[in-house]
C-alpha positions in Angstrom: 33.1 -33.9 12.1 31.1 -30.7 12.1 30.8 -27.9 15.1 27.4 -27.3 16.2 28.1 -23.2 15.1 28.8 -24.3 11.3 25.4 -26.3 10.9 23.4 -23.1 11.5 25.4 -21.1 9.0 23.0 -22.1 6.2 20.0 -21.4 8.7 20.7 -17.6 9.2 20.5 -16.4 5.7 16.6 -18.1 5.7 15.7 -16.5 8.8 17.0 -13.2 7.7 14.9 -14.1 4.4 12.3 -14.6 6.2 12.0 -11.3 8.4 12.8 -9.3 5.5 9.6 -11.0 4.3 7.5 -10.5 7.4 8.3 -7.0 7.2 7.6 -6.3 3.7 4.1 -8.1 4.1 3.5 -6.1 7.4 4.5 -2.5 5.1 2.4 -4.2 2.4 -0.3 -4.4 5.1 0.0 -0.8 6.4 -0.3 0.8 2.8 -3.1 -1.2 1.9 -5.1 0.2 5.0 -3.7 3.9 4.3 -5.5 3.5 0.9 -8.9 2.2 2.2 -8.8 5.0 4.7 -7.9 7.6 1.9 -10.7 5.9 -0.5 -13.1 6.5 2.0 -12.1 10.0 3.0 -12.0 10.5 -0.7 -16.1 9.4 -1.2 -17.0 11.2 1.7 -15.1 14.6 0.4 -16.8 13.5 -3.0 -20.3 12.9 -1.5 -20.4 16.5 0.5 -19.6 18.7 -2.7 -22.2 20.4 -4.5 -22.5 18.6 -7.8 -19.9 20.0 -10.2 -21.6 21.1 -13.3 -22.5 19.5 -16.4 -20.5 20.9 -19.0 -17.4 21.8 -16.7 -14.2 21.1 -18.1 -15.9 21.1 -21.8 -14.9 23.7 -24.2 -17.0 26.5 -24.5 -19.3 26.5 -27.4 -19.0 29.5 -29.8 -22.6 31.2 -30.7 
């Protein structure tokens, strides 16, 4: 005859499986937003500058 405490030995290890998953997906979630707020911060940065010139980071032509 089984206890009642022994049949929810195997439970424990899924239920700490699963909030180990939760939280990953919830850090997943917040890093994923981070990025789309640094994107945009990044195209609005990019959008304000005066254009960069044409032949910056070219080599200097010898005349």
């Amino acid at each position: 005859m089984q206890q009642i405490g022994e049949s929810n030995s195997p439970v424990q290890p899924l239920d700490e499986m699963e909030q180990q998953t939760i939280m990953r997906i919830e850090e997943a979630e917040e890093l994923i937003e981070e990025n789309r707020r640094l994107i945009k911060r990044s195209r609005e940065i990019l959008a304000s500058a005066p254009e960069l010139p044409a032949a910056s980071g070219k080599a200097k032509q010898r005349t």
